[in-house]
N, CA, C and O of each residue as an XYZ file, in Angstrom:
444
protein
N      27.782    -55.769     38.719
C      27.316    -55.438     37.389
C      28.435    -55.637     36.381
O      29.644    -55.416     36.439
N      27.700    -56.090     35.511
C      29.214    -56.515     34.145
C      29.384    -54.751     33.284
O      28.856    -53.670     33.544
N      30.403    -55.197     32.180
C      30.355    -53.913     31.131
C      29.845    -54.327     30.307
O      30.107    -55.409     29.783
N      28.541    -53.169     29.825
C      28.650    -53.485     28.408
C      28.771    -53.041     27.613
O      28.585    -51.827     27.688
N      29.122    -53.540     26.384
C      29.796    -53.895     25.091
C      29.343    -53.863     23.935
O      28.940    -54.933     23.480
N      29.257    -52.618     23.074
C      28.649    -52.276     21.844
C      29.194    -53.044     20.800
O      30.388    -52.866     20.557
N      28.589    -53.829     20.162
C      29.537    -54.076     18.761
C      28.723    -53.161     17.629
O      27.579    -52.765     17.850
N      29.383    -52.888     16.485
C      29.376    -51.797     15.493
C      30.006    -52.947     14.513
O      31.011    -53.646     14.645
N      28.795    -52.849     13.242
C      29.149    -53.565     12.159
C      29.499    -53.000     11.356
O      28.723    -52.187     10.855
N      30.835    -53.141     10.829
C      31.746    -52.956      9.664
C      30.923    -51.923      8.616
O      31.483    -51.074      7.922
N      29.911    -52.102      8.641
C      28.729    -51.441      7.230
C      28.583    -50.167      7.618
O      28.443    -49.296      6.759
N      28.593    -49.837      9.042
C      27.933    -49.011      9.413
C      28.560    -48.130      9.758
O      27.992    -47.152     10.244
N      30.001    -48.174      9.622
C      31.558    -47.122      9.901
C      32.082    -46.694      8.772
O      32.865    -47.452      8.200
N      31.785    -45.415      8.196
C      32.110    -44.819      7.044
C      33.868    -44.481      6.580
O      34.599    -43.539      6.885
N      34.079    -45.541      5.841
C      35.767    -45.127      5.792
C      36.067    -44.185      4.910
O      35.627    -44.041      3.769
N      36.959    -43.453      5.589
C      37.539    -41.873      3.865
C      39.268    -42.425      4.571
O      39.870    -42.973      5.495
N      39.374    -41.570      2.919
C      41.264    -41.580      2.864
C      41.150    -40.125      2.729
O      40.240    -39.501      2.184
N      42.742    -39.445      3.593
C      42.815    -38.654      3.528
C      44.430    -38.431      3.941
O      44.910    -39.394      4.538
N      45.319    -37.317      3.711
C      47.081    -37.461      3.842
C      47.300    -36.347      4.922
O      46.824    -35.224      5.091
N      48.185    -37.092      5.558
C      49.006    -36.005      6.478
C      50.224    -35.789      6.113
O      50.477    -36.771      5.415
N      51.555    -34.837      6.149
C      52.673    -34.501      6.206
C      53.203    -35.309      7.504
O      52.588    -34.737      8.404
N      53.886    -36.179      8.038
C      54.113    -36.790      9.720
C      55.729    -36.987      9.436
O      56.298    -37.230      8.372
N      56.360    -36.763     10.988
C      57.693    -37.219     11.067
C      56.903    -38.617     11.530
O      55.881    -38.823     12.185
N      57.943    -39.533     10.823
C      58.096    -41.181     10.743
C      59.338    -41.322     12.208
O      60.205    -40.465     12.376
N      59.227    -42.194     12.866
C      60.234    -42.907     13.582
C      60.606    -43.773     13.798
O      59.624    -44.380     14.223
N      61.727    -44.663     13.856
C      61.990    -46.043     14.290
C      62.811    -46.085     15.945
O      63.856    -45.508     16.246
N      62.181    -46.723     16.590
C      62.831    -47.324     17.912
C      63.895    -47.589     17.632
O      63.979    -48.056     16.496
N      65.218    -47.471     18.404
C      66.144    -48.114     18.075
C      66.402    -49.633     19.052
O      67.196    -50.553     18.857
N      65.456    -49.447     20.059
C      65.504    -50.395     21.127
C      64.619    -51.573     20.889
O      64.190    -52.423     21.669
N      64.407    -51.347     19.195
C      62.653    -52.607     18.950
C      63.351    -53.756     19.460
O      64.534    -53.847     19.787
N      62.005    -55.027     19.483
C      62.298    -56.149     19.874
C      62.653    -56.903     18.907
O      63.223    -57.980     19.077
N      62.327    -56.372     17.687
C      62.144    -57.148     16.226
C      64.021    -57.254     15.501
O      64.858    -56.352     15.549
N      64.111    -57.993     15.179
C      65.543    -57.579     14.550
C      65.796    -57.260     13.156
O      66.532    -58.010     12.515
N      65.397    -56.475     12.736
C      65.378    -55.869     11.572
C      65.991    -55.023     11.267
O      66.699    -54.552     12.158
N      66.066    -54.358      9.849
C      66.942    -53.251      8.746
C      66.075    -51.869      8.991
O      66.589    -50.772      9.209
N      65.168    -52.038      8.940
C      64.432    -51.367      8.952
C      63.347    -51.048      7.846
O      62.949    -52.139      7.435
N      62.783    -50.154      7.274
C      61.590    -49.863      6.451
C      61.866    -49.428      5.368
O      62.451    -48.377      5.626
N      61.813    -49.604      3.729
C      61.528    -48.988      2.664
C      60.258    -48.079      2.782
O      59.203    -48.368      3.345
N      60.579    -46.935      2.140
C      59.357    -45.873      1.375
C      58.536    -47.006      1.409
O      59.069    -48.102      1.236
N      57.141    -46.919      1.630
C      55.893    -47.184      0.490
C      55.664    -48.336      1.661
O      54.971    -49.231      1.177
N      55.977    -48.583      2.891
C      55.180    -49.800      3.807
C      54.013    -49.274      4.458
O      53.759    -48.101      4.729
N      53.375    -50.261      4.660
C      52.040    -50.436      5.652
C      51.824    -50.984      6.332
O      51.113    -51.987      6.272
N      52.600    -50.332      7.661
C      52.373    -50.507      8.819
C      50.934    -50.793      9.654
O      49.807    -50.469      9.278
N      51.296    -51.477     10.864
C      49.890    -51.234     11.350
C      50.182    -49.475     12.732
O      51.023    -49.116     13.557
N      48.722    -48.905     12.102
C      48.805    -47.318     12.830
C      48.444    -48.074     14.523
O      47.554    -48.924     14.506
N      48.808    -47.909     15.286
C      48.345    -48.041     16.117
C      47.324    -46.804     17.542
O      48.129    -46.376     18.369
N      46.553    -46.549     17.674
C      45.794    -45.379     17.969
C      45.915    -45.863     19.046
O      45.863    -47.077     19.243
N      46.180    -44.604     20.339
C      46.161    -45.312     21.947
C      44.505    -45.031     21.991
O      44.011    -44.112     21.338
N      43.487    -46.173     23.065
C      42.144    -46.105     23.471
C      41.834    -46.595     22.509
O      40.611    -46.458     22.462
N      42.281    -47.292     21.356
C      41.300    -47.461     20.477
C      41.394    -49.044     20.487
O      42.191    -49.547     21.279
N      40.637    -49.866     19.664
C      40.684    -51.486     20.007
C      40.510    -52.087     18.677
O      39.850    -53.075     18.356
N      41.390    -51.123     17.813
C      41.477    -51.743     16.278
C      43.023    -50.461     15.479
O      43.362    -49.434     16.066
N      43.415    -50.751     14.648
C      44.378    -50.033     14.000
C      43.981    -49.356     12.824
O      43.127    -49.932     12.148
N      44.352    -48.397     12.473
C      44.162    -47.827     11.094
C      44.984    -48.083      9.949
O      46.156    -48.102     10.327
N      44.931    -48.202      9.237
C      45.188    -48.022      7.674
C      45.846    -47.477      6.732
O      45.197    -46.962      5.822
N      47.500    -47.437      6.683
C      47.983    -46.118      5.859
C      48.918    -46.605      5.010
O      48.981    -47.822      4.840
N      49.432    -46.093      4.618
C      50.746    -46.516      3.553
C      52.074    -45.225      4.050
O      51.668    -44.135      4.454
N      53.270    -45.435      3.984
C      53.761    -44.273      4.569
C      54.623    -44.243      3.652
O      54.949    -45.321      3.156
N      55.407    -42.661      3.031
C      55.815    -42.781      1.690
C      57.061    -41.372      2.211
O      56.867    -40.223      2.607
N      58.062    -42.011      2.011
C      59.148    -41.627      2.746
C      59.610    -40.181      2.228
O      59.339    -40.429      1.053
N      60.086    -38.886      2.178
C      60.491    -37.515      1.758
C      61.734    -37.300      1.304
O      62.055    -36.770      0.240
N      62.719    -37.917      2.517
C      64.164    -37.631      2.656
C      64.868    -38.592      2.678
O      66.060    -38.665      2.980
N      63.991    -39.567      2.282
C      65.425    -41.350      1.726
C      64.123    -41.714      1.413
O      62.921    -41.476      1.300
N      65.197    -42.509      1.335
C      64.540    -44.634      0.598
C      64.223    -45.437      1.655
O      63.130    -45.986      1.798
N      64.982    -45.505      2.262
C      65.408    -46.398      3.847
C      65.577    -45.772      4.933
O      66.504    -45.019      5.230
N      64.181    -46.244      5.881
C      64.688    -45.550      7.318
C      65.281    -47.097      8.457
O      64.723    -48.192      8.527
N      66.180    -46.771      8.989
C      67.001    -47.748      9.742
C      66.471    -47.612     11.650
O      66.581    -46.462     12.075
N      66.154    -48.257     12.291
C      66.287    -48.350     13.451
C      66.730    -47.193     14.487
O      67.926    -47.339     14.737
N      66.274    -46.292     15.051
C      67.145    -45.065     15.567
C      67.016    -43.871     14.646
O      67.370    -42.734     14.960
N      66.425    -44.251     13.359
C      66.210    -42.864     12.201
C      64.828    -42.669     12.648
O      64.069    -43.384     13.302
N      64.650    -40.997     11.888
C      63.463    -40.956     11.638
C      63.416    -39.674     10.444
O      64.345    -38.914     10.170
N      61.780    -39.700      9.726
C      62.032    -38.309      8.303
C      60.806    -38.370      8.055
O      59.937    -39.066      8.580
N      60.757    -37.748      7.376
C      59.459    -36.489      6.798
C      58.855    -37.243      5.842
O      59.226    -37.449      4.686
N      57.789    -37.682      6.482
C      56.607    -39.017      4.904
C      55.649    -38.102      4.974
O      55.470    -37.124      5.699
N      54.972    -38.658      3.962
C      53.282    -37.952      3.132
C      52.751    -39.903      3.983
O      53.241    -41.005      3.736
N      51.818    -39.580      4.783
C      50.681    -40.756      5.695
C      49.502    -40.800      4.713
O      48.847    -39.758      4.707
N      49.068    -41.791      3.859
C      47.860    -41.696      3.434
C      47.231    -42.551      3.889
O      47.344    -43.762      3.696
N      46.399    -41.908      4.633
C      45.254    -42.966      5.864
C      44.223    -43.568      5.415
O      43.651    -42.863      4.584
N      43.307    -45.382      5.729
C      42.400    -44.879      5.676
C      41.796    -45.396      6.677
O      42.312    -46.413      7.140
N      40.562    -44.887      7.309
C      40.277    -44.973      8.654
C      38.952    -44.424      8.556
O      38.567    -43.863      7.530
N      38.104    -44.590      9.778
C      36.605    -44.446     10.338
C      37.139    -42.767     10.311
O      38.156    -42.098     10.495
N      35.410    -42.589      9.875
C      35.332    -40.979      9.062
C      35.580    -40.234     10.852
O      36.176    -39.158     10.894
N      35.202    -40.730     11.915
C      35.054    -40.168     13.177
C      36.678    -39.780     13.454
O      37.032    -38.769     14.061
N      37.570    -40.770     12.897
C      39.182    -40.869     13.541
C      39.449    -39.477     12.918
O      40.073    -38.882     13.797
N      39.311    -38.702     11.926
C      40.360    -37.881     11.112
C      40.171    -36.730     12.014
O      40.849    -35.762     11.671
N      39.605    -36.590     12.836
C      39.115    -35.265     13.584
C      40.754    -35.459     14.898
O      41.286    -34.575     15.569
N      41.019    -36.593     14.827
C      42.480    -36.849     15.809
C      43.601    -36.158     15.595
O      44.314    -35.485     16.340
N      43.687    -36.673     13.433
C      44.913    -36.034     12.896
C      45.409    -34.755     12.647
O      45.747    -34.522     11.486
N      45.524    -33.895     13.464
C      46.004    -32.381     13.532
C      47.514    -32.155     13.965
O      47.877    -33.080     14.691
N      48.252    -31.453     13.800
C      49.262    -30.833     13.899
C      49.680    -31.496     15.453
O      48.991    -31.100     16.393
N      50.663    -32.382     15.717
C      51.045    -32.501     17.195
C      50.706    -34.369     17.262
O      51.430    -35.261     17.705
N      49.452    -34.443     16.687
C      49.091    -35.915     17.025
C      50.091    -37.212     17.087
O      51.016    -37.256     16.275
N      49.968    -37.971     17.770
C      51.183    -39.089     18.008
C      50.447    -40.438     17.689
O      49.255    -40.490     17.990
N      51.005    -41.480     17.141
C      50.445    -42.879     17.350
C      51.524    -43.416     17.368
O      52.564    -42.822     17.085
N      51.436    -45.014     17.811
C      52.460    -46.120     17.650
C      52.126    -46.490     16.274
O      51.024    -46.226     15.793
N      53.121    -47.143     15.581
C      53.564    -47.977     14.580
C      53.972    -49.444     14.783
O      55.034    -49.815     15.283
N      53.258    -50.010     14.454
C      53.778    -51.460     14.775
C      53.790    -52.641     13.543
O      53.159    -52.601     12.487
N      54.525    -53.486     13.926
C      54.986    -54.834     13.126
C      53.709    -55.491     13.964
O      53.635    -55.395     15.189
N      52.814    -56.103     13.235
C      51.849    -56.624     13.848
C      51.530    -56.081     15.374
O      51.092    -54.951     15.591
N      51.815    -57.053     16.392
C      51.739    -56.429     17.397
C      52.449    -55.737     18.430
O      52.028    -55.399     19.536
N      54.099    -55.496     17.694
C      54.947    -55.218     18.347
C      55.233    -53.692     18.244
O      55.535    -53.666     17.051
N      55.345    -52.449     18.647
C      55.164    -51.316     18.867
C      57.197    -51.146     18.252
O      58.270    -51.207     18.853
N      56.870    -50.968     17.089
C      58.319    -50.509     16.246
C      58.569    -48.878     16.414
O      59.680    -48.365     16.283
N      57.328    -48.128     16.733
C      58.253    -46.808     16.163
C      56.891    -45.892     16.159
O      55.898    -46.370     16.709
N      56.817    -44.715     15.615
C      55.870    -43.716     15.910
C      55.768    -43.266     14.728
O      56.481    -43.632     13.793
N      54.599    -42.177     14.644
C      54.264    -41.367     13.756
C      53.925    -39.906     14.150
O      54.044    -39.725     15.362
N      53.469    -38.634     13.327
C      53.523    -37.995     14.802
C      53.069    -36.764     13.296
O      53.881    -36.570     12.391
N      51.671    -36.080     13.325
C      51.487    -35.015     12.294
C      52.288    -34.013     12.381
O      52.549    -33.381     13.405
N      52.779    -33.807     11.109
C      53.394    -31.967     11.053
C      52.563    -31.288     10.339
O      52.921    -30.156     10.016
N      51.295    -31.755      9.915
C      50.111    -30.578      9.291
C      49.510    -31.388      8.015
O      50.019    -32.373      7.481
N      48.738    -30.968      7.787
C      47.378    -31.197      6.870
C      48.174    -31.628      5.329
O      47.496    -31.888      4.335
């Protein structure tokens, strides 16, 4: 027996924006060779189980520039399928990535 495979059209997945408080992180071991991130990028969120990325802008607290091996206190303004926000609570973790390369984490400190 095969799997099957729901597809869900774009129309029919209700997107909201909504902000978290999150410690930001950078790998220091990425593959990418880079400086690292200004305030105000948009990353791709990466959600584990999921088979698409979310949507945010990340807006830095305690610098300008986070470097490779840093990490600090951003305001996450998401936007994402109305079903995902029920994830973002106090503790939650995702990858951060440069397209498809897994740079660094995100991780809620509260509402």
């Amino acid at each position: 027996m095969g799997t099957i495979k729901l597809l869900v059209a774009m129309e029919d997945i209700e997107i909201i924006s909504f902000e978290r408080l999150i410690e930001f992180g950078l790998n220091s071991d990425s593959k990418l060779e880079f400086n690292g991130y200004r305030t105000g990028i948009r990353p791709n969120h990466w959600i584990r189980n999921k088979q698409y990325t979310v949507i945010g802008q990340i807006d830095f607290l305690d610098c300008e520039w986070l470097k490779p091996g840093e990490s600090c206190r951003a305001i996450c303004s998401f936007y994402a399928p109305k079903q995902d926000e029920k994830l973002f609570v106090s503790g939650f973790k995702w990858d951060i990535g440069q397209a498809a390369i897994i740079v660094g984490y995100g991780k809620v400190l509260s509402k």
